[in-house]
DOTIDREN-182715 format. One record per residue: residue in one letter; x, y, z of N, C-alpha, C in turn. Coordinates in steps of 0.2 Angstrom, whole numbers, plus 2048, in hexadecimal, padded with zeros to 3 digits. Layout:
N
AXYZXYZXYZ;...
This chain:
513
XC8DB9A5B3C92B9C5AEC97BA15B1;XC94BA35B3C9ABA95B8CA1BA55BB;XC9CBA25C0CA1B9E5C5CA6B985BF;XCA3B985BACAAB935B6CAFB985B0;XCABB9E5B0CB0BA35ADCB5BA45B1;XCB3BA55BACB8BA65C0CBCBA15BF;XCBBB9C5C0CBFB945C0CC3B975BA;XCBFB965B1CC6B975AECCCB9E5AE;XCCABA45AFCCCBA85B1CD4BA85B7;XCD0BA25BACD6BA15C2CDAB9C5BE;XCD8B985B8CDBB915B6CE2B955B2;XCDEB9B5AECE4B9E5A9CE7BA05AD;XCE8BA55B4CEBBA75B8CF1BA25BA;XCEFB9E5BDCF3B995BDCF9B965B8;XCF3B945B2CF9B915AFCFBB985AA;XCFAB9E5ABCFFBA35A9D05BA45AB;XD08BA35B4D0ABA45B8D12B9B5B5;XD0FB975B3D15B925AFD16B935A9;XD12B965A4D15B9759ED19B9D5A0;XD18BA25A6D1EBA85A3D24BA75A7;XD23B9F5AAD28B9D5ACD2EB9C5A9;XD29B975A5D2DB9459DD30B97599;XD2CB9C597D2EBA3594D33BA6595;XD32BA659CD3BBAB5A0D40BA75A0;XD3DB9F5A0D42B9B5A0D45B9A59A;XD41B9A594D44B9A58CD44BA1589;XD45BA458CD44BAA589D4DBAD58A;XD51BAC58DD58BAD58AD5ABAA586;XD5FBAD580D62BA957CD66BA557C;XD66B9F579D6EB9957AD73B9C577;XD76B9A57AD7DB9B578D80B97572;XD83B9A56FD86B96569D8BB8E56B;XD8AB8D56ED8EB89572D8AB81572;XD84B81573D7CB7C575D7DB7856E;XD7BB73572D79B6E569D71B7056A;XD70B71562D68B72560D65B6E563;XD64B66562D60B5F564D5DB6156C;XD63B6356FD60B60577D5BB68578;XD5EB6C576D57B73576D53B72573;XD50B6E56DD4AB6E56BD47B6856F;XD4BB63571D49B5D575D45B6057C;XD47B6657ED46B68585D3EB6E584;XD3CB7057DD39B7457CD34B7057B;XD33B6B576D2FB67577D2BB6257D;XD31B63582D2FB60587D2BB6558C;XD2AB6A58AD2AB6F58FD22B7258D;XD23B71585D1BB7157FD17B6B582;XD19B64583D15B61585D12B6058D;XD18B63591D17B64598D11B68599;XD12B6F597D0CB74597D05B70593;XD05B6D58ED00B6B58CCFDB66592;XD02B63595D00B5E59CCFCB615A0;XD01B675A0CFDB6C5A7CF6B6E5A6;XCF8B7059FCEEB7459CCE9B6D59D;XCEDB6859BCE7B6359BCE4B625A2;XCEAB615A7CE7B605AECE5B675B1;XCE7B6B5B0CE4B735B1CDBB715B1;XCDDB705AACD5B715A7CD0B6B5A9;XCD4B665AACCFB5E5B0CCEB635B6;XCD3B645B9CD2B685C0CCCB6E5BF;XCCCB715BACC8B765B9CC0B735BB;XCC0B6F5B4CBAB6C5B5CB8B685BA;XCBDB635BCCBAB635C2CBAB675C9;XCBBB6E5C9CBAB725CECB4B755CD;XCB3B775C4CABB775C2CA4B745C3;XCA6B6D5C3CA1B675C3CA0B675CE;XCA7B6A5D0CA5B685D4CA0B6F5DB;XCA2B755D6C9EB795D8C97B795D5;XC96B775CFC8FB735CEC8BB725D2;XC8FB6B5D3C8DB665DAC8BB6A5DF;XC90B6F5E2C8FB725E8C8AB775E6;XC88B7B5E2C80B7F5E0C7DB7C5E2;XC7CB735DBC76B715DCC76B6F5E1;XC79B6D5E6C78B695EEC75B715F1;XC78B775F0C73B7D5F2C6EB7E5F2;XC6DB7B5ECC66B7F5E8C62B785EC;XC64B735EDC60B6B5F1C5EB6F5F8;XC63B725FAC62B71601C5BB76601;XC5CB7E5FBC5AB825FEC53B825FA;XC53B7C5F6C4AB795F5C48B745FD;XC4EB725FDC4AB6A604C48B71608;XC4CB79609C4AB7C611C44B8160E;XC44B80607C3CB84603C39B7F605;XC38B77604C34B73604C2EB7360D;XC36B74612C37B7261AC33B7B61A;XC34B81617C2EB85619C2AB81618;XC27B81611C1FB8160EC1EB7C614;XC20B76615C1DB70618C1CB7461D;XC20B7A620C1BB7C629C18B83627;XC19B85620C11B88620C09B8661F;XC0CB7F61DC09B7C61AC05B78622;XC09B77627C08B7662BC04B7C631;XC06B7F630C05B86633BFCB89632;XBFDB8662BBF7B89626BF1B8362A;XBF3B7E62ABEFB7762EBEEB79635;XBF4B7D637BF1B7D63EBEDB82640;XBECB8763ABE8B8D63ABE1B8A63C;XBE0B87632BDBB82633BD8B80638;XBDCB7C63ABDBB79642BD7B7C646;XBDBB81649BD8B8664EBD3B8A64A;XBD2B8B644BCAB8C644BC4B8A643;XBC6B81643BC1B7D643BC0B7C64A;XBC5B7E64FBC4B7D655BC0B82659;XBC2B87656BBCB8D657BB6B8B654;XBB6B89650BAFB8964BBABB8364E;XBAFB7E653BABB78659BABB7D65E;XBAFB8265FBADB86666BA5B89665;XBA6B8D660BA0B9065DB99B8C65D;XB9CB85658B95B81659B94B7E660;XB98B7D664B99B7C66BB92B7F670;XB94B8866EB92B8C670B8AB8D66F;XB8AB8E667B83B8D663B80B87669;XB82B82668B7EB7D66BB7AB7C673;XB83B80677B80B7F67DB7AB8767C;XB7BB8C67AB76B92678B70B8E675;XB6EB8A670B69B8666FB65B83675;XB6CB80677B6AB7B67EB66B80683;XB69B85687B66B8A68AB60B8D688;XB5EB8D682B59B8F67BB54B8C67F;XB55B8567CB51B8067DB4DB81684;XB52B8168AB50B7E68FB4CB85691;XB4EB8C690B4BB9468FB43B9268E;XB45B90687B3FB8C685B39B89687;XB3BB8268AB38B7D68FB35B81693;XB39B85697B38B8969FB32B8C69D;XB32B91696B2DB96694B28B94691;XB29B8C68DB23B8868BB1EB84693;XB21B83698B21B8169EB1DB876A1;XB1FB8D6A1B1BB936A6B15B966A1;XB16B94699B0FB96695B0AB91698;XB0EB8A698B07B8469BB05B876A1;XB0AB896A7B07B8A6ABB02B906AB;XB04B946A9B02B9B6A7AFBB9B6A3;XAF9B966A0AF6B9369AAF1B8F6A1;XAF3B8A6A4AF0B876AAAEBB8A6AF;XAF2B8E6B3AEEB966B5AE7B996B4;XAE9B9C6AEAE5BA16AAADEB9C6A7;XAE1B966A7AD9B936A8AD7B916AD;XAD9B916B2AD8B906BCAD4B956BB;XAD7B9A6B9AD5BA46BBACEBA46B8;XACFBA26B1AC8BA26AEAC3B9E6B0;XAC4B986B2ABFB936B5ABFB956BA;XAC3B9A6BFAC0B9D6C7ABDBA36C6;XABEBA66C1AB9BAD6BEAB3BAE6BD;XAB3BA86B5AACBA26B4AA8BA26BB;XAACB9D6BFAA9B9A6C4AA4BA16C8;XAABBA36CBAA9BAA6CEAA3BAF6CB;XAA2BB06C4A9FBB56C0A97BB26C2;XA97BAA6C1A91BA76BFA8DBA66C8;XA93BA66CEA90BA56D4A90BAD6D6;XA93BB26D4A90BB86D6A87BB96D2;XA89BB96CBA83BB96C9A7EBB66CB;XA7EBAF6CDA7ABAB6D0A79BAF6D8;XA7CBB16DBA7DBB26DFA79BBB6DF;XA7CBBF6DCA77BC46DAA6FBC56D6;XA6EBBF6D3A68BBC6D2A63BBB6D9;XA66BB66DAA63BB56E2A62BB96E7;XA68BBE6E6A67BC46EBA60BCA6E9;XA60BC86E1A5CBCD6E0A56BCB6DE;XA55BC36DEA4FBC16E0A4DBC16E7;XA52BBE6EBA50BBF6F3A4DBC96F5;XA51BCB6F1A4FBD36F5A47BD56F2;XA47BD26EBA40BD26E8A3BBCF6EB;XA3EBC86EEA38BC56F0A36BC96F7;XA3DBCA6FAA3ABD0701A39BD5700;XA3ABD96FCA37BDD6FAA2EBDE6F8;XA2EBD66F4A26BD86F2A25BD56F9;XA27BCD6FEA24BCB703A24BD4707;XA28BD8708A28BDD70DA25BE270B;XA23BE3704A1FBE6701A17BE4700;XA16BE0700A0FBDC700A0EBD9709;XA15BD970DA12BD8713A11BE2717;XA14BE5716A12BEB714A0CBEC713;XA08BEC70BA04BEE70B9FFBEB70E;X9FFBE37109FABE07169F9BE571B;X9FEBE671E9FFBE67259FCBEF725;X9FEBF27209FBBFB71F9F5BFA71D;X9F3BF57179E9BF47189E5BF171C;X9EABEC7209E7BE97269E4BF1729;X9ECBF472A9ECBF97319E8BFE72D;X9E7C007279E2C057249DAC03724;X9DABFD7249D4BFB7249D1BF972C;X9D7BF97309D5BF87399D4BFE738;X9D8C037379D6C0B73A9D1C0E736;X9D0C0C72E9CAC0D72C9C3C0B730;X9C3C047309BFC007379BBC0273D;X9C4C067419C2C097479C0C0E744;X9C2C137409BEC1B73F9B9C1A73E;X9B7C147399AFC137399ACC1373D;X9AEC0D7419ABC0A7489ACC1374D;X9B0C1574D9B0C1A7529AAC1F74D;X9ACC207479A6C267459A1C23746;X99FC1F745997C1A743997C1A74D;X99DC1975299AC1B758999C2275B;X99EC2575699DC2D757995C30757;X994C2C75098CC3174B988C2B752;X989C27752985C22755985C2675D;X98AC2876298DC2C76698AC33765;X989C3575E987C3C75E97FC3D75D;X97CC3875A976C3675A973C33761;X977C2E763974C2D769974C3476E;X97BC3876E97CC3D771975C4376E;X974C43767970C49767967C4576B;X967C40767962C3B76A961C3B772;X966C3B777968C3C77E965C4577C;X967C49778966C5077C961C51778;X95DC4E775958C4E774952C4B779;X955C4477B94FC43781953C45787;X958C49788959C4D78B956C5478E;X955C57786951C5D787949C5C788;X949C56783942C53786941C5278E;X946C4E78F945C4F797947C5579C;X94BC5979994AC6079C943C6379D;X943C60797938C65794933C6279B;X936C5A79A932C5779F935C577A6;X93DC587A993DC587AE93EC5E7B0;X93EC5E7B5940C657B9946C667BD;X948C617BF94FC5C7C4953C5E7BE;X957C647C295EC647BE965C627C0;X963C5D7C6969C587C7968C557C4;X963C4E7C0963C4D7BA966C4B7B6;X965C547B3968C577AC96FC567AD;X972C587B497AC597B597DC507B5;X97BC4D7B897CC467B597DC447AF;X978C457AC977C427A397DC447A2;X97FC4D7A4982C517A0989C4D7A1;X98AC4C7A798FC4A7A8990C427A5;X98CC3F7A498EC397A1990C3D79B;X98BC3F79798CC4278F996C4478E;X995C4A79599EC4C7959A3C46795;X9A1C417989A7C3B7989A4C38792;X99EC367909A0C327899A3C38783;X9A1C3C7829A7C4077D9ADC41781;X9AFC427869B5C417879B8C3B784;X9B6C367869B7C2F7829B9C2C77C;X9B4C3177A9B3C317719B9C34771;X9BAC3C7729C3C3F7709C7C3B771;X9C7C377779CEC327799CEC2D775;X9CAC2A7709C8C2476D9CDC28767;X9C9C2D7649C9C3375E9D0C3275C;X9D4C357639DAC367649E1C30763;X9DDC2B7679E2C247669E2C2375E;X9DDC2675B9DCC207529DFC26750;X9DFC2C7529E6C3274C9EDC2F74F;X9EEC2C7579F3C2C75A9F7C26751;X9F3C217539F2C1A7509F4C1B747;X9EFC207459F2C2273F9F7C2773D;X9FCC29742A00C2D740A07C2773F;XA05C23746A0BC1E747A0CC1B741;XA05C1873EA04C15736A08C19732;XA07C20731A0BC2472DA12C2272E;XA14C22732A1BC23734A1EC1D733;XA1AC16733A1DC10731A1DC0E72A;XA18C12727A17C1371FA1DC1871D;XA1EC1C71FA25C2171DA2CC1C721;XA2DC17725A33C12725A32C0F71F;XA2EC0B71FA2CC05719A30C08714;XA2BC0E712A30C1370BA37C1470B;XA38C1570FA3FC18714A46C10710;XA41C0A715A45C05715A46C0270D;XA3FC03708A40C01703A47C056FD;XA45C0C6FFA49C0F6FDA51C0B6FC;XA52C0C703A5AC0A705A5AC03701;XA56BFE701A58BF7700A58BFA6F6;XA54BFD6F3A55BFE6ECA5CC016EB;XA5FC076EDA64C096EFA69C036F0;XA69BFD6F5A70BF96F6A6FBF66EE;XA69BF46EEA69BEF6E8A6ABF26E2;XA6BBF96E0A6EBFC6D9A76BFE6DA;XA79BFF6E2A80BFD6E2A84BF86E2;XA7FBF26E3A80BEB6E5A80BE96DB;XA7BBEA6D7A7CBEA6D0A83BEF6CC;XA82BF36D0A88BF76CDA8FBF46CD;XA90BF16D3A95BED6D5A97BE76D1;XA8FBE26D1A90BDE6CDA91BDE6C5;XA90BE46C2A94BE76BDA9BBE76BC;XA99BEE6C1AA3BEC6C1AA8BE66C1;XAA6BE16C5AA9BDD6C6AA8BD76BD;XAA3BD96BCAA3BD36B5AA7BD86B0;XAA8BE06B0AACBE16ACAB2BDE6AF;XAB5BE06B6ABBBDE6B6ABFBD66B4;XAB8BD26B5ABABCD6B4ABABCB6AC;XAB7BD06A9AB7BCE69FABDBD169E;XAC2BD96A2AC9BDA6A0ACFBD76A1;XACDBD16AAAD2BCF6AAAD4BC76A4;XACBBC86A3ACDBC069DAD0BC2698;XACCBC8696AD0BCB690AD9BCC691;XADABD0695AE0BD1697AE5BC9698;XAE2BC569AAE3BBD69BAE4BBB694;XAE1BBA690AE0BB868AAE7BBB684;XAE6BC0684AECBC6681AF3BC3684;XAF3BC268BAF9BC068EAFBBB968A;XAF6BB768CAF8BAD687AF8BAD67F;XAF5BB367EAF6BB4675B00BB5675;XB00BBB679B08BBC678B0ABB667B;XB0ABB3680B0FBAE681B10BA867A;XB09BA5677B09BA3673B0DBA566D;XB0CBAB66BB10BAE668B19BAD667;XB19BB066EB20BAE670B24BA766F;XB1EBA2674B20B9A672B20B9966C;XB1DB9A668B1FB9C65FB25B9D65C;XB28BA465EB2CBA665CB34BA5660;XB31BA1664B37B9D666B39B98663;XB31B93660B32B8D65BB35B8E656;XB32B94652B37B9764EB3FB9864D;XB40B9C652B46B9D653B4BB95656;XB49B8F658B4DB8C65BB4CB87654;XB48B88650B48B84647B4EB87644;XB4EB8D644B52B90642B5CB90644;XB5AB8F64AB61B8F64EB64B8864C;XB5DB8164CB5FB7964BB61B7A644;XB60B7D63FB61B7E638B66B81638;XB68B8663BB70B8963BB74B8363D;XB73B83644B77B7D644B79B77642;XB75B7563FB74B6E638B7AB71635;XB77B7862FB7DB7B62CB82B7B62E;XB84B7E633B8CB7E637B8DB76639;XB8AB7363BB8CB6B63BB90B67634;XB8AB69630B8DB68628B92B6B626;XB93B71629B98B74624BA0B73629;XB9EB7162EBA2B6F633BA7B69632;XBA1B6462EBA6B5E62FBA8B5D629;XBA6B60621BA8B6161CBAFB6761E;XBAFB69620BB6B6D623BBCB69626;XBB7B6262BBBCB6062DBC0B5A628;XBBBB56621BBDB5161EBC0B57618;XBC2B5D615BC7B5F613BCBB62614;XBCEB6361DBD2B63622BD6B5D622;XBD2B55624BD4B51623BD8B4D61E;XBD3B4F617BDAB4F60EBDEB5460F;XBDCB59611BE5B5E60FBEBB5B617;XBE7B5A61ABEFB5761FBEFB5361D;XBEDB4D619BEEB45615BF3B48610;XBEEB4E60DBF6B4E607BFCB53609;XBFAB5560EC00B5B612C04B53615;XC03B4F616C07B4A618C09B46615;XC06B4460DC07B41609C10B45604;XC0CB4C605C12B50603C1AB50608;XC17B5260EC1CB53610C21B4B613;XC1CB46611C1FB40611C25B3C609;XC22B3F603C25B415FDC2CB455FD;XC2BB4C601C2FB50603C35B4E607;XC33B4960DC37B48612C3EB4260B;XC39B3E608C3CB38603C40B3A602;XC3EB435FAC43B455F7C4AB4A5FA;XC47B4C5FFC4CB4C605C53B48606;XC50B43608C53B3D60AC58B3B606;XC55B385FCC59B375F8C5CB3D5F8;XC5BB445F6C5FB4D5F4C66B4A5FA;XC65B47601C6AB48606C6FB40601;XC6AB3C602C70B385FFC74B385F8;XC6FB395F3C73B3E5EDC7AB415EF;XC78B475F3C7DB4D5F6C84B485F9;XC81B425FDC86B3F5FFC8CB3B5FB;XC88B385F4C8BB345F0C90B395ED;XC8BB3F5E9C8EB445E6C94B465EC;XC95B475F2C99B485F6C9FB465F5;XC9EB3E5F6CA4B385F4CA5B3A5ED;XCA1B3A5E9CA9B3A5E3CAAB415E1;XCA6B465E4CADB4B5E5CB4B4A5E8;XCB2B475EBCB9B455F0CBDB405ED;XCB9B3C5E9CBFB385E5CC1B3B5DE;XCBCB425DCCBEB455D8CC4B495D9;XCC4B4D5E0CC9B505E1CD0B4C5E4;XCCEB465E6CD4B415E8CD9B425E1;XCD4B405DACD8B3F5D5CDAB445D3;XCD8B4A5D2CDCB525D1CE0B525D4;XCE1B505DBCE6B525E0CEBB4D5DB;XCEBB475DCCEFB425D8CF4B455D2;XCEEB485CDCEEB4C5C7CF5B4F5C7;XCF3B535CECF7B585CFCFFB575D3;XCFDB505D5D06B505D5D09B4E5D0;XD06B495CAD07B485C7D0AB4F5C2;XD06B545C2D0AB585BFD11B5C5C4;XD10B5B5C8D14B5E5CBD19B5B5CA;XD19B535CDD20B505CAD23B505C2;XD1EB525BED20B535B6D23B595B7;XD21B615BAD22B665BBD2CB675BF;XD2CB625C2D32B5F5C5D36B5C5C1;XD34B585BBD3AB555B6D38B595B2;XD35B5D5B1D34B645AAD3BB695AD;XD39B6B5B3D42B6F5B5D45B6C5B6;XD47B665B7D50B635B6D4FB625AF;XD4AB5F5ABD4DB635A4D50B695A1;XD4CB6F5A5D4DB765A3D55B745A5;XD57B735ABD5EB765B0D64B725AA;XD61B6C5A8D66B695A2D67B6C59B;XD5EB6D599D60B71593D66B76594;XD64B7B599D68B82599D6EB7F59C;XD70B7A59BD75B7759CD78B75596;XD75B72592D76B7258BD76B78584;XD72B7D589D74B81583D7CB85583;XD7EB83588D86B86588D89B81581;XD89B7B580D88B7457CD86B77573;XD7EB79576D7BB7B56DD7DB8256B;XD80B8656ED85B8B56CD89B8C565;XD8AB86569D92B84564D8EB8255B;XD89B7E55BD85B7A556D82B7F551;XD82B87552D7CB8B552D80B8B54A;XD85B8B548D87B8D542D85B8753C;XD86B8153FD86B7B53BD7DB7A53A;XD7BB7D53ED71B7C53CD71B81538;XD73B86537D73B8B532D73B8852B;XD78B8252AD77B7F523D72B7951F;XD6EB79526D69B73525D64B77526;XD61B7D523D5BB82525D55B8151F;XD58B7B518D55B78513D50B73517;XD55B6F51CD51B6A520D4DB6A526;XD4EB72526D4CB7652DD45B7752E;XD44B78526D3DB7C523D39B77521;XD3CB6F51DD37B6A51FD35B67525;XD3AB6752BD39B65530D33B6A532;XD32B6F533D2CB76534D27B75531;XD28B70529D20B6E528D1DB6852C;XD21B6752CD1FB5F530D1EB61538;XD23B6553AD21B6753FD19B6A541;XD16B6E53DD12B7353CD0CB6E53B;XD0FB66536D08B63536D06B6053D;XD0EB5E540D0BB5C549D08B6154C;XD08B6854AD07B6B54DCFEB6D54D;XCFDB6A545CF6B6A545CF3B65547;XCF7B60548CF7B5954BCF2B5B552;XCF9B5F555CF6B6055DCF1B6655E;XCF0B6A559CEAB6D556CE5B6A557;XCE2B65553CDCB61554CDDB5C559;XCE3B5B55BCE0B56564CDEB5F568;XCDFB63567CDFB6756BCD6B6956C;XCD6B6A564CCDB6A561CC9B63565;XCCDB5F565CC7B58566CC8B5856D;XCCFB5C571CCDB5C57ACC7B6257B;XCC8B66577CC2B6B578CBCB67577;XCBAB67571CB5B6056ECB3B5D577;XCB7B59579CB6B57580CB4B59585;XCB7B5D586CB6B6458BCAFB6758B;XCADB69583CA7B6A583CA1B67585;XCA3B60583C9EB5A585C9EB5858A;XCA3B5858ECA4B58596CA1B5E598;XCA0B63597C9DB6859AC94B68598;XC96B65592C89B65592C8AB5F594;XC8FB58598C8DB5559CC8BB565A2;XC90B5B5A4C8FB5F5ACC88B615AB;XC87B685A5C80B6A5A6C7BB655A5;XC7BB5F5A2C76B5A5A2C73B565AA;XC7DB575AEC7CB555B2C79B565B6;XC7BB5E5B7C77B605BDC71B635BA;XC6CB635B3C66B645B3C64B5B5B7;XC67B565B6C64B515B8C64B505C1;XC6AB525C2C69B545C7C63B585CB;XC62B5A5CAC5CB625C9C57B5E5C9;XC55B595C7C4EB555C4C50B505C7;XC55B4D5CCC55B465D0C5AB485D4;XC59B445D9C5EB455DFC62B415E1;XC62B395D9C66B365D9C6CB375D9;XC73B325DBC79B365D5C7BB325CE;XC7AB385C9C7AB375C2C7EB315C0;XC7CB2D5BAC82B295B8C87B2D5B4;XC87B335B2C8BB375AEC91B385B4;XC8FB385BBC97B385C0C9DB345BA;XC99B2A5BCC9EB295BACA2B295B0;XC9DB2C5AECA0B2D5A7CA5B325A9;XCA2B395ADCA8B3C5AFCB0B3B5B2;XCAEB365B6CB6B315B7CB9B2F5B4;XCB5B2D5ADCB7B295AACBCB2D5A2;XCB7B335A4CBCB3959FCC2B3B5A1;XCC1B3B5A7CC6B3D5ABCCDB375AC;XCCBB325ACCD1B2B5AACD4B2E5A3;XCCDB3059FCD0B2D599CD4B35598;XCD4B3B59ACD8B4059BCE0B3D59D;XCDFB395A1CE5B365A4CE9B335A1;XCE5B2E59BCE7B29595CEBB2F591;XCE7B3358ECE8B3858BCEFB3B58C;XCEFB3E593CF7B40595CFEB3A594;XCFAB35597CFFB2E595D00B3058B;XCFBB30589CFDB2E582D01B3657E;XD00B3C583D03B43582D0BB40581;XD0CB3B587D14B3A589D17B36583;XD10B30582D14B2D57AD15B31574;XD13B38574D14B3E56ED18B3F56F;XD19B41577D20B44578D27B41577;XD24B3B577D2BB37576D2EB3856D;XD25B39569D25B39563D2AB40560;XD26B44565D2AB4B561D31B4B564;XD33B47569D3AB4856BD3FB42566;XD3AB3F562D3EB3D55AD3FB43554;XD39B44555D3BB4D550D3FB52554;XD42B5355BD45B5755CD4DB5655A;XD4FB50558D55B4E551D56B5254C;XD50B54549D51B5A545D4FB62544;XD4DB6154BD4BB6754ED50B6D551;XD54B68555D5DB6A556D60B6D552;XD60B6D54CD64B70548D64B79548;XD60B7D54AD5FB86548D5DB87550;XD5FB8B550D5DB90557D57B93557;XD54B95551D51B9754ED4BB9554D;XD4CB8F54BD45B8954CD42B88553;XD49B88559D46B8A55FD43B8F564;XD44B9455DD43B9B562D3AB9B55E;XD39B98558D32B96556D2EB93558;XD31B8D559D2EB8855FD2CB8A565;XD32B8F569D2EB9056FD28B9756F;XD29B9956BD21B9D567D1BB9B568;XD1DB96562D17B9455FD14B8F568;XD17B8A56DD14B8A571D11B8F576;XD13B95575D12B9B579D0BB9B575;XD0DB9D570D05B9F56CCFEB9A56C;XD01B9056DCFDB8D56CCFAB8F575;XCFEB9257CCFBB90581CF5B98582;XCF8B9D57FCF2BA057FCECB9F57A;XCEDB9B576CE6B9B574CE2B94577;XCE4B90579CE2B8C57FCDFB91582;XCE4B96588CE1B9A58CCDBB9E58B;XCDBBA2581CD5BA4581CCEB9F57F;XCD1B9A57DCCAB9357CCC8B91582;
């Protein structure tokens, strides 16, 4: 609305600048001299010129209107198609954000997988060294077993062998000490029983000794006996002496025996002791063993778990993965679908702009036309001026004689006044058009606005604009008309100087409509 208040604003500027032309031009008075006829002939001519002007003013107007219109909406085209050419590359932007986080989201699953994969294989290695470990540990138990049952066997044996030689070296012991007890008892007997026997026969000997002292008198003799008697108790001591010798030695081999069993009882409660220890150590390493395989177990567990849990995310991220990538794949279908719609309307908005383009250009081709044609009319409007005021030296002379024809002066003024309401309502019914030529611009450019075709209202527009043309043609057939009422127009000075008013008056209210 602005930009066509400007237009009319520059339009009345303009044609201000020829009305006060006219103005200056009629605005001296004739001379008494002028015939009436050819000054009202020229005032008229001068009423209809300007009416010429205003009309093609007012074509040119509107079409300067229509064609800033045009030039908006071809703005307002461009600057939806470079709104549309964003959105498409945000909208493109936006996809390729997308993009790149689906591609992280494959890098991640990527990741996840090969971390799965390494899980796995963590896994295997750890489920592999529990077997072995598992394997082992029953090697170890079945070498332990093995081991516990041949030591015990083996300590069984040892501690029946040391019992059996013990009782054999204890029972051959006690042989050999009641042998030897029972020889030295034996011999002591055999010695005492030779002693008493020795000492009987000895006292027996000193008895038939003393008997034969009684009876002998030869005490060489007696010194013989004596001396044998002295060597067989020497004998006997020496005998005496070998069986203490004999029984001490026996002591002393009964005090080893002692001795040796001792020490063998001794190995055998260290050798027990040992084999204690050793069966505890073997019940803590199984235990210990056992505890170990429980936690590996454990572990290999808690890996199955966790690699359930890992295949389940990943399932999830697979899922939601490819669900991401088939509504990636709709929105760039209809990011393409649109920007393929876009590129269309595009396409027609450029050729619309184009068409609209051309009959700007034949609209202003015809302006320009318009406009010489005014200009040539504006050219035979001043060689009538230069003649009128050539004639008013002529209607000078007349002014006296219109003076008594001022009864026909005053009908001719009604009649004047009716052409004048005549040109009233042509003037209402150009505006009437004007009007409707203006809600068909705004129609046209809402329809413009809602299609990128070009309107068929252009050509109704051409065709107003012809018929404006008709118009101006049919102004020239009034003109000819009122240049038969300027016959009695001619006669008063007076009637001229109201006449050029009253067109002053009609061009400003033009200019204010």
């Amino acid at each position: 609305m602005t930009a066509r208040h400007r237009n009319k604003n520059n339009l009345s500027e303009k044609t201000a600048s020829p009305t006060q032309d006219d103005v200056a031009k009629k605005s001296p008075k004739p001379s008494s001299n002028g015939s009436p006829s050819i000054q009202g002939s020229g005032s008229w001519v001068k009423v209809i010129a300007a009416l010429c002007y205003i009309a093609l003013v007012a074509a040119a107007g509107f079409a300067a209107i229509y064609l800033q219109q045009v030039l908006i909406e071809v703005h307002q085209i461009s600057s939806r198609n470079e709104e549309t050419v964003r959105k498409n590359a945000e909208v493109a932007h936006k996809v390729e954000n997308v993009l790149q986080q689906v591609d992280n989201v494959r890098g991640a699953v990527d990741g996840l997988e090969s971390a799965l994969g390494i899980m796995r294989a963590e896994q295997e290695a750890g489920s592999r060294a529990v077997r072995k470990g598992e394997a082992a540990t029953r090697r170890v138990e079945e070498a332990l077993q093995r081991l516990q049952n041949e030591l015990l066997v083996d300590l069984s044996e040892g501690i029946k062998e040391v019992k059996e030689a013990r009782e054999r070296d204890f029972s051959s012991l006690e042989k050999t000490v009641e042998e030897r007890l029972a020889e030295l008892s034996a011999s002591i007997a055999a010695s005492v029983t030779e002693f008493t026997e020795a000492q009987g026969e000895t006292q027996s000997q000193l008895a038939d000794l003393k008997a034969r002292l009684d009876d002998m008198e030869d005490p060489e003799l007696i010194r013989q006996e004596l001396s044998a008697i002295v060597d067989t108790v020497a004998g006997l001591s020496a005998t005496k002496q070998a069986t203490n010798e004999s029984a001490y030695s026996l002591r002393e081999q009964i005090a080893a025996v002692g001795a040796e069993l001792q020490t063998r009882n001794q190995e055998i409660a260290s050798m027990s002791q040992e084999v204690e220890a050793v069966r505890l150590l073997v019940q803590e390493t199984a235990g210990s063993l056992r505890q170990q395989v429980s936690g590996a177990e454990a572990g290999i567990q808690a890996l199955t778990d966790q690699d359930q849990s890992l295949q389940s995310s990943l399932e999830l991220a697979t899922e939601a993965l490819h669900s991401l990538e088939k509504e990636l794949r709709g929105e760039s279908a209809r990011a393409e679908q649109r920007s393929d719609g876009l590129e269309v309307r595009l396409k027609v908005a450029e050729e619309g702009g184009d068409s609209l383009a051309a009959s700007l250009t034949d609209l202003t081709s015809k302006v320009e036309a318009l406009l010489a044609k005014y200009n040539s009319h504006e050219s035979t409007l001043a060689a009538q001026s230069t003649a009128a005021e050539k004639a008013r030296a002529t209607l000078q002379g007349e002014l006296e004689e219109l003076k008594g024809s001022l009864g026909e002066l005053q009908s001719n003024v009604v009649s004047l006044s009716g052409a004048q309401t005549n040109l009233a309502s042509r003037d209402s019914s150009l505006g009437q058009q004007i009007e409707g030529l203006e809600q068909k611009l705004e129609a046209l450019g809402e329809v413009s606005k809602s299609t990128s075709h070009p309107p068929p209202e252009l050509e109704k527009l051409k065709s107003t604009v012809d018929g404006l043309v008709g118009k101006a043609a049919k102004l020239e057939s009034h003109e000819k008309a009122i240049e038969a009422l300027q016959g009695s127009l001619q006669k008063t000075i007076s009637s001229l100087e109201a006449l050029a008013k009253a067109p002053a008056e009609e061009q400003e209210g033009v200019r204010g409509a």
